[in-house]
N, C-alpha and C positions, 0 to 999 in steps of 0.2 A: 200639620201634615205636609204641606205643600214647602215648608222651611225644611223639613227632615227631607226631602227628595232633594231637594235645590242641594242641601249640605251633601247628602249622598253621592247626587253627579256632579260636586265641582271636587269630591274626597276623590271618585275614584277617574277623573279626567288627572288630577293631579299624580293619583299613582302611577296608572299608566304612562305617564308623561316623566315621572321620577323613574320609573324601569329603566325606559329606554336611555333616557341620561345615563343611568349606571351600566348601562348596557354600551352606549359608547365612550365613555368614560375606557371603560377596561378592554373595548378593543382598540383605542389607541396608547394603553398604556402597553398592553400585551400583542399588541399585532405584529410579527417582524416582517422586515417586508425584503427580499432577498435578492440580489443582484441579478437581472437577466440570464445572463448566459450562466451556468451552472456545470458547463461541461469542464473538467480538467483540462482537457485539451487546449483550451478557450479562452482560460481565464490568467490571470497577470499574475507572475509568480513573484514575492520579494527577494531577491538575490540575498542571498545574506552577507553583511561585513563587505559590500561594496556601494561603493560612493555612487551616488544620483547623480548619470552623465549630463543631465541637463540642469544639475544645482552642484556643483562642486563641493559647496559647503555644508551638502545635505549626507549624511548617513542614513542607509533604509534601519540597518540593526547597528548595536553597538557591539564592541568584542564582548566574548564574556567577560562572570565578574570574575571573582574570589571563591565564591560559592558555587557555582560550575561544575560538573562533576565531568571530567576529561574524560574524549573518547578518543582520542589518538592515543597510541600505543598500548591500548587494550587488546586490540586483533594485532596480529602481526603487519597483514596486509592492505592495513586502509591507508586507501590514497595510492596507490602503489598503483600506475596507470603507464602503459598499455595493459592489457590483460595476456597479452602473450609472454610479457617483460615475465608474469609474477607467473605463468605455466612453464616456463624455465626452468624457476628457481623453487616450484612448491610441488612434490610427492605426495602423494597419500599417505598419510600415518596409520589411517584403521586399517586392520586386515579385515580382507572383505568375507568374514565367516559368516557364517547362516542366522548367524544371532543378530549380527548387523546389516545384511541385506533384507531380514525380517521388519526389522526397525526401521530400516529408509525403503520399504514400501508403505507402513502405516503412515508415514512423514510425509512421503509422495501423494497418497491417497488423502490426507488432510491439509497441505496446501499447493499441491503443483497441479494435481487434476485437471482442476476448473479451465485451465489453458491448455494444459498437454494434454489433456485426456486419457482416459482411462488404460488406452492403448501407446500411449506414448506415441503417437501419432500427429502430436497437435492438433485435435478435431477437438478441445472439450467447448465446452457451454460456452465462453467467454471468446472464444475463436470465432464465434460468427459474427458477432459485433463487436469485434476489434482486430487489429493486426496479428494473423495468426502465427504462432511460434511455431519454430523448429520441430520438425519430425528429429527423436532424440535417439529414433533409432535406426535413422539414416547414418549415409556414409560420410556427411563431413562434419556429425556431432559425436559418431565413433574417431574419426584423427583427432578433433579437442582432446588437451590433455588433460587429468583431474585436475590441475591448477586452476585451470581456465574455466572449470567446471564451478570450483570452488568458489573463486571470486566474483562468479556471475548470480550464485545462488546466493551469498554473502552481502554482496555488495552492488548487484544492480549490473543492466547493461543499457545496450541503448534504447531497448522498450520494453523490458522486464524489469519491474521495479526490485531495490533488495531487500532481500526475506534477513537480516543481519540482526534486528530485533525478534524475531518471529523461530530462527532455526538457528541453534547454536553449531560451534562450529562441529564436533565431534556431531552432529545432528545430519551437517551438510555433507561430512565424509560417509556418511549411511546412506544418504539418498543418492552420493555419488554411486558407491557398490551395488545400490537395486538397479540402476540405468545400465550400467557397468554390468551386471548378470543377466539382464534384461538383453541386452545387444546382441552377448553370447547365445543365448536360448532362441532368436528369433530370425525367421528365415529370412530377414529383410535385409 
């Protein structure tokens, strides 16, 4: 009797003690443990295809390969910098009919909101905790040409990131004509 209790409590000191093993076992196999600072803003960006000022010898990336799928000369205008250079030289092609001003409201209402707001005001969600955009239906975002419209939605400016993967271009000229009908309709 007193052997079956002895084997008992040294069975189950050992499972308990085998748990926890596997129990830290798998949180240091599976624990990530994640850089401090976490903010964009904050954190160190890798330049790409330029050389380590303080290693000459060092490459951060290398060029692409072979296998690469090219994105220069797919848009007309990448890379194409000043932005006023490429509002010169770039028109609207869509006409701004009801079918296309319909479409670059759903476009506007599914990715420009969150910062312009709903009003085209610059007041949405992400305006309060971050550097607030452009009222679009002010007077010096009615003088921007649609070039300069284009290439800002397309391609990024200096604190609006670019929607280039996210809004195609015949995408970017529809949301250009809802801003563009918008401006006209409103008393501002």
């Amino acid at each position: 009797m007193l052997r079956t209790r002895l084997l008992l409590g040294v069975l189950a000191l050992w499972s308990v003690s085998f748990q926890q093993g596997c129990k830290d076992l798998s949180r240091s196999l599976f624990h990530l443990s994640y850089y401090p600072l976490r903010d964009m803003r904050q954190t160190v960006v890798i330049d790409p295809q330029r050389r380590d000022p303080t290693h000459e010898q060092w490459y951060t990336l290398i060029a692409p390969d072979s296998l690469a799928v090219p994105s220069a000369g797919r848009d007309r205008w990448v890379g194409m910098l000043p932005y006023d250079e490429a509002a010169k030289n770039l028109a609207n092609p869509q006409p701004a009919t009801e079918a296309s001003v319909v479409h670059g409201d759903s476009l506007f209402h599914q990715f420009c909101w969150t910062c312009h707001g709903k009003t085209l005001k610059g007041d949405g969600p992400v305006a309060a905790t971050f550097m607030p955009p452009p009222d679009l239906l002010a007077a010096p975002t009615r003088a921007r040409a649609d070039g300069f419209l284009y290439t800002y939605i397309r391609h990024g400016g200096a604190v609006m990131p670019p929607y280039g993967n996210a809004v195609q271009a015949h995408d970017a000229w529809d949301i250009i004509n809802y801003v563009r009908r918008m401006q006209k309709v409103s008393p501002r």
